[in-house]
C-alpha positions in Angstrom: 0.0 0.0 0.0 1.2 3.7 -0.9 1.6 6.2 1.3 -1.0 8.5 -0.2 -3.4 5.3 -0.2 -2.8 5.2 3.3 -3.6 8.6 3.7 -6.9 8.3 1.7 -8.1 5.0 3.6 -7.7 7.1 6.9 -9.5 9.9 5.8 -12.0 7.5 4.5 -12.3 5.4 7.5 -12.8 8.3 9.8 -15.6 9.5 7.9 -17.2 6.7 7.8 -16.2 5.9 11.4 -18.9 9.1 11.9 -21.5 7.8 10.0 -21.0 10.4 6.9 -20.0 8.4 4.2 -22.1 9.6 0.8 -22.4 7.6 -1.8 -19.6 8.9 -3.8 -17.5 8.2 -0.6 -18.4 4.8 -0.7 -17.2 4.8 -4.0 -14.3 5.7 -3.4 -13.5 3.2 -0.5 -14.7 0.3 -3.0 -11.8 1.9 -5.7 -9.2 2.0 -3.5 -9.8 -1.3 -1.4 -9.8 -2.8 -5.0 -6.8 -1.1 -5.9 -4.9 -2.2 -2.3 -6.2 -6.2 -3.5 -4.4 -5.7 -6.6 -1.5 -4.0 -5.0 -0.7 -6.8 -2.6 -1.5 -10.0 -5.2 1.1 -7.8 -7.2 3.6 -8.3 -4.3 2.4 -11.9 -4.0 3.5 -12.7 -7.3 6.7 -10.8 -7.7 7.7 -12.7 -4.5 6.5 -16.1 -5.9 8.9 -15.3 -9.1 11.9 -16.1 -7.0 10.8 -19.4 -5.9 12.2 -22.3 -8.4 10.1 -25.5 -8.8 11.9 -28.5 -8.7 9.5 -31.5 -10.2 9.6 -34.7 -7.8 11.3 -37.0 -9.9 9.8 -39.9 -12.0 10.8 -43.5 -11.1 9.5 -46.4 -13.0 
């Protein structure tokens, strides 16, 4: 997660913490969540890259 996604989900989370969330607000908490999913399955693969499969080998 980015800094200013940080900063965004905190303002977000206060509002709605208040019960003021509009619609458009709500919006804009579905984006970014979405955006923050696709963020970390990024990470998830990048870090999966590094890992080598080795096959189990084949007797018979």
């Amino acid at each position: 997660m980015s800094p200013a996604q940080l900063k965004k989900l905190q303002e977000l989370s206060q509002i709605f913490s208040q019960g003021k969330a509009n619609p458009k607000q709500i919006q804009q908490l579905s984006a970014l969540l979405a955006q923050i999913n696709r963020y970390d399955e990024e990470d998830k693969v990048a870090e999966n890259e590094h890992i080598s499969f080795i096959a189990a080998p084949r007797f018979g």
